[in-house]
C-alpha positions as CSV (number, residue, x, y, z in Angstrom):
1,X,-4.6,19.1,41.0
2,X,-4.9,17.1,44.3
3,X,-8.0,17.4,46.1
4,X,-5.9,17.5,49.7
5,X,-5.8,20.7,52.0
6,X,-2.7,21.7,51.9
7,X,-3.0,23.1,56.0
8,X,-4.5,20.0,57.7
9,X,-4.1,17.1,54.7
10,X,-7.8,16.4,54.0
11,X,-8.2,14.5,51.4
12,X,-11.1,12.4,49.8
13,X,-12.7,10.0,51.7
14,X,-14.3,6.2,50.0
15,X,-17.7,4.2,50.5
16,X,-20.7,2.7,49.2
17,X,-23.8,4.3,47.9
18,X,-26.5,1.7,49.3
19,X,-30.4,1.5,47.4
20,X,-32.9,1.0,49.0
21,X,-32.2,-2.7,47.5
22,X,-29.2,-2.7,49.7
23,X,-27.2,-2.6,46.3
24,X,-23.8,-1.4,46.8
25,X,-21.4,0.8,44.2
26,X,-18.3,3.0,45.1
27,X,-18.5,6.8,45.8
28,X,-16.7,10.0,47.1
29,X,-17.0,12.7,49.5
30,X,-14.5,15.2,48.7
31,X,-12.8,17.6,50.9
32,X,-14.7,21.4,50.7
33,X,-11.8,23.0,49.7
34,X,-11.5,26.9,48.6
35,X,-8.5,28.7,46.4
36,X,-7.0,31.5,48.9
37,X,-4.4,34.1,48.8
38,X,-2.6,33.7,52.1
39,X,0.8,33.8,54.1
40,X,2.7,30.4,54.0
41,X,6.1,30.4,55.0
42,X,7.1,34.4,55.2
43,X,5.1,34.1,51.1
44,X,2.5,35.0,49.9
45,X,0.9,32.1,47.5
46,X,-2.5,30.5,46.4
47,X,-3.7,27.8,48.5
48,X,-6.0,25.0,48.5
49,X,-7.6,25.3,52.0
50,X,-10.7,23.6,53.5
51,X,-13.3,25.2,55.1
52,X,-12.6,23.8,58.3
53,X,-9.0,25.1,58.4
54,X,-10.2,28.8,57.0
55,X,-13.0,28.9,59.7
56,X,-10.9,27.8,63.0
57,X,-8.1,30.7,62.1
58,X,-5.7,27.7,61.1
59,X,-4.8,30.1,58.1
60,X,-3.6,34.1,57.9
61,X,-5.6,35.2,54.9
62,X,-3.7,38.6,53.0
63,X,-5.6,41.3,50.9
């Protein structure tokens, strides 16, 4: 499974951890993203949302 928001297209984003020895190797922040049962498209379907989207009203949650 994709770690993208399916709403606003948030995906993973790429840097460096740095030491304190100003050593450098690759990491990740991922996307908080949450399973939820909402209206897409007249449907209603499981969607990977972030929190962002879920919290500005970006998505119509259903019961």
């Amino acid at each position: 499974m994709a770690r993208i928001c399916e709403v606003c297209g948030k995906g993973p984003q790429v840097g460096n951890n740095v030491s304190h020895a100003n050593n450098k190797t690759k990491r990740r922040w991922l996307p908080n993203l949450r399973r939820v049962r909402a209206l897409q498209n007249g449907q209603v379907r499981y969607i990977m949302v972030c929190t962002r989207c879920l919290r500005s009203g970006r998505v119509v949650k259903t019961a």
